[in-house]
N, C-alpha and C positions, 0 to 999 in steps of 0.2 A: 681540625681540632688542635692538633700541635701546634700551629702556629697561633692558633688564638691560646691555649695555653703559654705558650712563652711569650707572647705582647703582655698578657694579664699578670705577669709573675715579676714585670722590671717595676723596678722602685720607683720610678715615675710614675706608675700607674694604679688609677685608684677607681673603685668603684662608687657609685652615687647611686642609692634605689628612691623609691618613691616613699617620703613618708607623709603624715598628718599635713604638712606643711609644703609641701612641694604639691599638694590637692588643693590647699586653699589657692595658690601662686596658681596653678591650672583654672580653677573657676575663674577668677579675678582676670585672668587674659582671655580667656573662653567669653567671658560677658563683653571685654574690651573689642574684642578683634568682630562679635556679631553687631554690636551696637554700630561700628565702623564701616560694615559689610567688605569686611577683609579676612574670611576666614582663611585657616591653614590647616592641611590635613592631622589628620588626629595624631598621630607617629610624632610628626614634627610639632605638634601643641604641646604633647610631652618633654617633648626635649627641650623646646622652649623652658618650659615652667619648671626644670632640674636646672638649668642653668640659673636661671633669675633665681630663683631658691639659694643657690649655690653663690652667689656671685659670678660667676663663670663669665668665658667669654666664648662665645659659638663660634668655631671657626665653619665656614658654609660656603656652597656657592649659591643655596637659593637666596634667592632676593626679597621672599616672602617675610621671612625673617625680619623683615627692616619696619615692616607693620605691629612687632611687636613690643611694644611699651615697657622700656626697661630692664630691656636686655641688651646687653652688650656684643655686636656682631662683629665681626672679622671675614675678611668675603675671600674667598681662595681663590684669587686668580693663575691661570697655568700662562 
């Protein structure tokens, strides 16, 4: 818990919750990704559609990601 308190507490860092609008961006990829037959687990549907909501870019190593429309991925290779 300490260490996730002090990640949460530097000025770089910012919190993003779910609102009205980050639920519409979830439907909207949820209809996408079945119509495709490309689902993604639900965890990562969320995150997707905070991102896209957000502008963001996912930094990630899944590749599942790439099936998502309109969102901006960054793939973390080690």
């Amino acid at each position: 818990m300490e260490l996730l308190q002090n990640f949460l507490t530097q000025s770089v860092v910012s919190l993003i919750g779910v609102d009205f609008e980050v639920c519409e961006v979830y439907a909207r990829i949820g209809q996408q990704l079945r119509l495709a037959g490309t689902p993604i687990p639900t965890n990562d549907h969320w995150i997707a559609s905070i991102a896209v909501r957000n502008n963001g870019t996912l930094l990630t190593r899944d590749r599942h990601f790439d099936n998502v429309a309109g969102l901006a991925v960054a793939h973390w290779e080690e």
